[in-house]
Structure formats: C-alpha cells, structure tokens
C-alpha positions as CSV (number, residue, x, y, z in Angstrom):
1,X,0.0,0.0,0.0
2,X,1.6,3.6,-1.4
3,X,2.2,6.0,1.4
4,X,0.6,8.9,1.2
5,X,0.9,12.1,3.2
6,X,-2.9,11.7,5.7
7,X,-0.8,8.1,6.0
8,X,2.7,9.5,7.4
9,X,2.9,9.6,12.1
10,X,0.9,12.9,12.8
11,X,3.9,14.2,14.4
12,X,5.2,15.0,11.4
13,X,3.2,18.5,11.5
14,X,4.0,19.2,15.4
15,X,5.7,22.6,15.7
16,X,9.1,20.3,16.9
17,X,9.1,18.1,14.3
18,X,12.6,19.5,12.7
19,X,11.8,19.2,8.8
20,X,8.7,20.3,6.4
21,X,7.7,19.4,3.0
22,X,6.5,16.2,1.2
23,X,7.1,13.3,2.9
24,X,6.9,9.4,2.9
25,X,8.1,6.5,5.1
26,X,10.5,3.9,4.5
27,X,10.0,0.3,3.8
28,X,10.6,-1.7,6.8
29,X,13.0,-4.0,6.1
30,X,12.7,-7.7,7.3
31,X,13.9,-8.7,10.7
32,X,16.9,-10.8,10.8
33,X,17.5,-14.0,12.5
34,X,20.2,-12.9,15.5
35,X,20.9,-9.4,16.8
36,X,24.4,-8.3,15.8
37,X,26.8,-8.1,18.5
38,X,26.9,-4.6,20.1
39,X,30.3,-2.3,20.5
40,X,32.4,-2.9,23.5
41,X,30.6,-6.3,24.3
42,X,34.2,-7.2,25.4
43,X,35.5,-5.5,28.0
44,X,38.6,-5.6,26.3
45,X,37.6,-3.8,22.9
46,X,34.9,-1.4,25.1
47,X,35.9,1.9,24.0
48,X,34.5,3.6,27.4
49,X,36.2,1.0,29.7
50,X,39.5,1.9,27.6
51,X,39.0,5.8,27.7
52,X,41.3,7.6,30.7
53,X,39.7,9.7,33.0
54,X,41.2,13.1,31.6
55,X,38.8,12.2,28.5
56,X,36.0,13.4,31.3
57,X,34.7,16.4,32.9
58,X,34.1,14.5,36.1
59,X,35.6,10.9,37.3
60,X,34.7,9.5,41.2
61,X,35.2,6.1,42.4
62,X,32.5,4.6,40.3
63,X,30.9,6.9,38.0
64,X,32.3,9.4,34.8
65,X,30.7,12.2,33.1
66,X,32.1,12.8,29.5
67,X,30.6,15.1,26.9
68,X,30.9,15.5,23.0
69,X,34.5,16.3,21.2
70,X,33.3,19.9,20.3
71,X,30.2,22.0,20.9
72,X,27.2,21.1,19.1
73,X,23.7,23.4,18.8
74,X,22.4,22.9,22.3
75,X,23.6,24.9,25.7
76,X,25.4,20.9,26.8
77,X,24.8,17.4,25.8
78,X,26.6,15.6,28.4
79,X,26.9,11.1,28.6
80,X,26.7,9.6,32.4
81,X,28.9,6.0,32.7
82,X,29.5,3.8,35.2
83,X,33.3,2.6,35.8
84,X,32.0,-1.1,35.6
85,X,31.6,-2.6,32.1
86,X,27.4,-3.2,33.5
87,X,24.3,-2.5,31.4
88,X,21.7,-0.8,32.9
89,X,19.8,-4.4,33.8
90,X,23.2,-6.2,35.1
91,X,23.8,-3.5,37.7
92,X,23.8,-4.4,41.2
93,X,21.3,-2.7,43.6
94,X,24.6,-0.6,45.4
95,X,25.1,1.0,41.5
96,X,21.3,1.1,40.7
97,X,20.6,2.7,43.7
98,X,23.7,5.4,42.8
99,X,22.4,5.5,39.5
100,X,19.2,7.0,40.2
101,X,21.0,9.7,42.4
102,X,23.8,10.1,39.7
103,X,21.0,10.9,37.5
104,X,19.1,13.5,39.7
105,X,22.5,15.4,40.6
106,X,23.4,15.8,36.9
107,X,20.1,16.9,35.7
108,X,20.2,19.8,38.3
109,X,23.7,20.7,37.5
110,X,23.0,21.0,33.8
111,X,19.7,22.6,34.5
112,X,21.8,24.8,36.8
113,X,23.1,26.6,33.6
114,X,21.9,30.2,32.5
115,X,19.4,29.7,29.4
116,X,18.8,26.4,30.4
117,X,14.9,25.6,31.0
118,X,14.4,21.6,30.6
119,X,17.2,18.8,30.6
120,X,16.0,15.4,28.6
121,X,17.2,12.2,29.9
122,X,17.7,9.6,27.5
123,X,19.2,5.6,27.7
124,X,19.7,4.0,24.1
125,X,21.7,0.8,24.4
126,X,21.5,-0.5,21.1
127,X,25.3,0.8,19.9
128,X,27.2,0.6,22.8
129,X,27.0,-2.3,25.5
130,X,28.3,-0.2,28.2
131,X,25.3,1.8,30.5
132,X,25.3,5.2,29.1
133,X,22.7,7.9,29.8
134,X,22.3,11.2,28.1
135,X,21.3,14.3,29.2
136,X,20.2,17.3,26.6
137,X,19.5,20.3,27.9
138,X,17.2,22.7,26.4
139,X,17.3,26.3,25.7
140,X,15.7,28.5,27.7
141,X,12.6,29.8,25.5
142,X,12.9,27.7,22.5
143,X,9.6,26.1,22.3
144,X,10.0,24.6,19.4
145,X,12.7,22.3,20.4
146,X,10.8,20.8,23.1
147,X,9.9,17.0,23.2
148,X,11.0,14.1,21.5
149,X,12.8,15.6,19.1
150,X,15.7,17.8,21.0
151,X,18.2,14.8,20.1
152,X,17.8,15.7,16.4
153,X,17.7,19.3,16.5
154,X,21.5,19.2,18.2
155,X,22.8,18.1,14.8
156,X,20.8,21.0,12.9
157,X,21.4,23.7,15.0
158,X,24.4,25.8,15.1
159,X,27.1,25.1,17.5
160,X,27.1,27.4,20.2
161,X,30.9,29.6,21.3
162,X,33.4,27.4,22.5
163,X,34.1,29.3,24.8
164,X,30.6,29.4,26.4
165,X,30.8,26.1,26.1
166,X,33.7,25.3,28.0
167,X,32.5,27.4,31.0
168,X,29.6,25.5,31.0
169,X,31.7,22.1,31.6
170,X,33.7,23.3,34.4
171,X,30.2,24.8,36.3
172,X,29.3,21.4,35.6
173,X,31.8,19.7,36.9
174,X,32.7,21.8,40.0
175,X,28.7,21.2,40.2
176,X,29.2,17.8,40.5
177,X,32.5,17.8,43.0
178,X,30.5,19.6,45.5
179,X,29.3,16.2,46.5
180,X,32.8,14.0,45.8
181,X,34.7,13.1,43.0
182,X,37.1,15.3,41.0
183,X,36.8,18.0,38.3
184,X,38.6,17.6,35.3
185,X,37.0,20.6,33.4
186,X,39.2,23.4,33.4
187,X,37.1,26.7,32.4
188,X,38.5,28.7,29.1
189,X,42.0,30.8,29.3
190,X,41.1,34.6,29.2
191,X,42.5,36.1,26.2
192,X,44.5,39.5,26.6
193,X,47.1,40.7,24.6
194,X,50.1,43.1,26.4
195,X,50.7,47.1,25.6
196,X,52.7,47.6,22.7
197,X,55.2,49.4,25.1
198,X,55.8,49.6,28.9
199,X,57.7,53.3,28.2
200,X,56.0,55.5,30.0
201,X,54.6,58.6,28.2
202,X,56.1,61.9,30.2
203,X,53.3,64.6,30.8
204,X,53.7,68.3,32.1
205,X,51.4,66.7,35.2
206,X,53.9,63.7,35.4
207,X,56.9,66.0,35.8
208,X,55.2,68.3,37.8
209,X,54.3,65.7,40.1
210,X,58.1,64.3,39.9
211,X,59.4,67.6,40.6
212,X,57.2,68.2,44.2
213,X,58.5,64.5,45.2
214,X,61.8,65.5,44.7
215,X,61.5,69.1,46.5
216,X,62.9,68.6,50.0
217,X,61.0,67.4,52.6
218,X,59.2,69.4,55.5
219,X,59.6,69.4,58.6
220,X,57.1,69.8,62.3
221,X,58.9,70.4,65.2
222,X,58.1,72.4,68.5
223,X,61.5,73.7,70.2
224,X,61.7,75.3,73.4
225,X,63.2,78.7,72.8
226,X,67.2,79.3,74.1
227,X,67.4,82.3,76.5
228,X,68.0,85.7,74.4
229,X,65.7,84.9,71.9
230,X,64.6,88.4,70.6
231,X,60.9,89.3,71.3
232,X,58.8,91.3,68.6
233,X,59.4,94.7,68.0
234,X,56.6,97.0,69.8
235,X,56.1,100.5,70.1
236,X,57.7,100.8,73.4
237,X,61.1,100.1,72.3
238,X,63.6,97.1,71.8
239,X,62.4,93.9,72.7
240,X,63.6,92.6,76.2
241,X,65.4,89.2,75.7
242,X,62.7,85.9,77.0
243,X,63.7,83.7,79.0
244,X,62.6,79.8,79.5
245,X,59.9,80.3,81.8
246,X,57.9,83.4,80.0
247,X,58.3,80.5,76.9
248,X,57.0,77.9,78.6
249,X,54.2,80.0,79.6
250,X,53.2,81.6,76.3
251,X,51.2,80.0,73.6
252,X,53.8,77.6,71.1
253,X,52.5,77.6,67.8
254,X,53.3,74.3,65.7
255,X,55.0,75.4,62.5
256,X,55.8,73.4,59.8
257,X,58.9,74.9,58.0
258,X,61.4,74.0,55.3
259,X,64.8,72.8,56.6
260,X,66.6,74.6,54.1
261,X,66.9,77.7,56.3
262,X,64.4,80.2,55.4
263,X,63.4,83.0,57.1
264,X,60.7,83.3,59.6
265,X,57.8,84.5,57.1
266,X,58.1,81.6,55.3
267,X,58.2,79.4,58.3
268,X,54.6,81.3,59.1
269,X,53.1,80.8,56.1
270,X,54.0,77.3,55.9
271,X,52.1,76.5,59.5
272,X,49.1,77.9,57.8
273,X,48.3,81.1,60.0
274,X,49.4,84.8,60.2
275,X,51.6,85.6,63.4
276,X,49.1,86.2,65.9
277,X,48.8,89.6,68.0
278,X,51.6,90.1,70.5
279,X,54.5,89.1,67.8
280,X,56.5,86.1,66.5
281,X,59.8,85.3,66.9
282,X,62.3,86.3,64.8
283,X,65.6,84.4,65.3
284,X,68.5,83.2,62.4
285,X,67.2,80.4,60.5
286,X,68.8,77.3,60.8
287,X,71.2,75.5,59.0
288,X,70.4,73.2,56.3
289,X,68.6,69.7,57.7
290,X,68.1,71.6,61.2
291,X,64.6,71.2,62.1
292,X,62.7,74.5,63.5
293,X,59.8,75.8,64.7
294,X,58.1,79.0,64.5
295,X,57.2,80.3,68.3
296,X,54.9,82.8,69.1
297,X,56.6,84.6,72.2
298,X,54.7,87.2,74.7
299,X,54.1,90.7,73.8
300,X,56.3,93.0,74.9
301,X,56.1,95.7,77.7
302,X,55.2,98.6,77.5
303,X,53.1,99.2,74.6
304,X,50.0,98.6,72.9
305,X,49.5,95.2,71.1
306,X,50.8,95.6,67.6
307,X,47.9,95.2,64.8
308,X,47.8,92.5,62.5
309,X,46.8,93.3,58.8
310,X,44.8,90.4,57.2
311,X,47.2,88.7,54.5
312,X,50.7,89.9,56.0
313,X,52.5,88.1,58.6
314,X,54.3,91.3,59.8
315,X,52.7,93.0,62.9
316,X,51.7,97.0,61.9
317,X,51.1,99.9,64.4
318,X,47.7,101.0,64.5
C-alpha cells in the first residue's frame, strides 16, 4: 500500500518536528534471524572502559561524566557511565541505587546553567554495551525544540561559542565535586594581549608631580626657645630678651617649616596662619637639615598690642 501524506505519524506536522515538506516513510526491512553483537561487548575492545579519566569532565570512584569532542547546537549534551563494564539491567542494587541519584545530581547541574529551561534524559543501548545515559539540555525559550525531538535538533542547529561552552563544563563539573569526585573541566584561558610598550609617556602633570617628590621634605617640630631669643618689635622700644619660663608660659604655635633655612615669614606661612597679635619670633634660621619651629613669644612691655593686617605676617602699628 503507497504512502501517502494523511498516512505518514501525525507528528510530522508538530511545531518540533525538525523538517517540512513532502514526505513518505520507508520500507521496513525484514527482521533478521540474531541481533548483531553490540560495540564494546568485550570488555577488552569497550571503548568507554579503555578511555582515561582526563577524557571526562568528572571521574569519582564509580561513575564518569564525558561530553561531546566539540560543541554542538544545544547549551550541553553531556553522557553519564558507570566505571563497571554493566548494562543498565546487570547493575547491582549498590550502583542502581547510585544510578538514580547520579541521575538527579546531573540533571540539576546542567539545568543549573543560564538559558537552560528543561534537561532530557535519554538511555539508548542498542550501539554501545556499556550503560550510558544522556542528558540534553534545552534552551531557555525555545519552544519549538521541546519534546522528543531535542536529540535531532542538536545536529541542525548551530554550535554554540566554544568558549561558552567550556564554562559551562567546568560549572558542571565543579557542580558535580561539590558532593565527591574530581573535576577535570578546566574553564576557558582569558584572552589578553600586552601594551605595545611599557615606556612611559612623560606629561607636564607627570613631571610636575616628579618635581614636588623630589623638592625637599618638610619638617614639624616644636622647640623650646634658648634664652636671648629676641621678642617682637613693639612701640615701646627694643624687645627685652625671653627667658625659658615666660616661653613655657606663652602660647607655642606648631609650625611646619622647610629645613633649608628660610626665614621666619616663610616658616609662618607654611604652619598655615598669620603671626598672631603680640609678635613672632624672629631668630637666624637654621642650617640646612636643622629642624625648626616657628614660636609665638609674649608681647612685649610697655606698649599697645601691635595690629595684624589680614594677608601679611608682619605685625603693623595701628
């Protein structure tokens, strides 16, 4: 009887079904007398029982997780294996009963992945005779690629990055370790590329930043004040000399002044403040690397206080 296309599975026109167009199904061909023998039926010539553990993202004592050679169209297509050369229907109750947790812990790890929204579990056994299971994941909003059909649409679609792709095996697999076993996905190299020249390009801000580091350094310092130290000039006359107990009593301002021997007004300015009213003292500066102060001594007597014009440091009569 001719096929025609009311006669082909009604499948054919779900929104999954991968392919469009005119149709027709093939002859089924008669069945044969013995099923051939399987690949790996032999422990010795099974593939999986003769691939090292580095060929997997994830190895434990009885149980390897290995995925495709290169990326294919969906987010990870990943293969479960047990370490004993078992079928699914020849393993013990210890494995079966590992199997079924295997099974839940890599189906959350894949569905663990961003855009991921369903993972499909799958067992075919009629290539290989060692237990495999396959996990598909699904993209997240891809509605047409849901259902029996996600295995096919893998081969159509487009690979995804290789580099997305790799990241997702090493979430996978450091997934996976949380609960035993080791990683063996390493997640993708980041790619940079060094400057074309380590000289560095001199700016006026550069050097001008070069040339304060080099200036010399300043120095904070309070000193008590040698006998004879010359009080400030007032109206009454020539300052009488101070000796260390009038010091000790008047205010000591904390100046912070060059060590290079400058004079006094730049010792001032440099502690941030105008000489206050009564007069500063003004002594020789000090010798290169000495460390000084500037000291505001008492005024002197007799005599009004001396008045102090904003933005000078010198004291002016009134």
């Amino acid at each position: 009887m001719p096929h025609s296309a009311d006669s082909v599975p009604a499948y054919t026109k779900w929104p999954s079904f991968p392919f469009e167009g005119d149709l027709r199904v093939k002859k089924l061909a008669d069945p044969v007398d013995a099923e051939p023998r399987r690949k790996g039926e032999d422990a010795a010539d099974c593939v999986a029982c003769n691939t090292p553990d580095d060929a997997y993202i994830w190895v434990s004592e009885r149980w390897r997780v290995r995925a495709m050679e290169r990326p294919t169209g969906l987010p990870m297509v990943l293969i479960l294996e047990a370490r004993s050369h078992l079928d699914l229907g020849d393993l013990p109750n210890l494995l079966a009963a590992e199997l079924g947790v295997m099974t839940v812990r890599l189906e959350r790890a894949v569905r663990s992945l961003d855009g991921v929204a369903r993972v499909h579990v799958n067992r075919w056994g009629d290539s290989s005779a060692h237990l495999h299971m396959w996990f598909l994941a699904r993209p997240y909003g891809q509605l047409q690629l849901r259902g029996t059909f996600l295995s096919l649409w893998d081969d159509i679609l487009p690979p995804i990055a290789e580099s997305v792709w790799r990241e997702n095996l090493a979430l996978v697999a450091a997934w996976l370790a949380e609960f035993g076993g080791t990683p063996l996905a390493e997640p993708p190299h980041i790619e940079w590329q060094a400057p074309s020249s380590l000289t560095p390009q001199s700016t006026p801000t550069v050097a001008a930043a070069a040339a304060a580091t080099s200036a010399e350094p300043l120095s904070v310092a309070i000193a008590e004040a040698p006998e004879g130290v010359p009080d400030a000039v007032s109206s009454a006359g020539p300052a009488k000399p101070v000796g260390k107990a009038e010091v000790a009593a008047a205010p000591v301002a904390v100046g912070v002044a060059p060590v290079n021997g400058a004079k006094s007004e730049a010792r001032a300015a440099a502690a941030g403040a105008p000489a206050a009213a009564g007069g500063r003292a003004e002594g020789a500066a000090g010798g290169a690397g000495e460390k000084v102060a500037v000291i505001e001594a008492p005024a002197a007597e007799p005599g009004p206080a001396p008045a102090v014009v904003a933005g000078s440091s010198k004291p002016t009569k009134s």
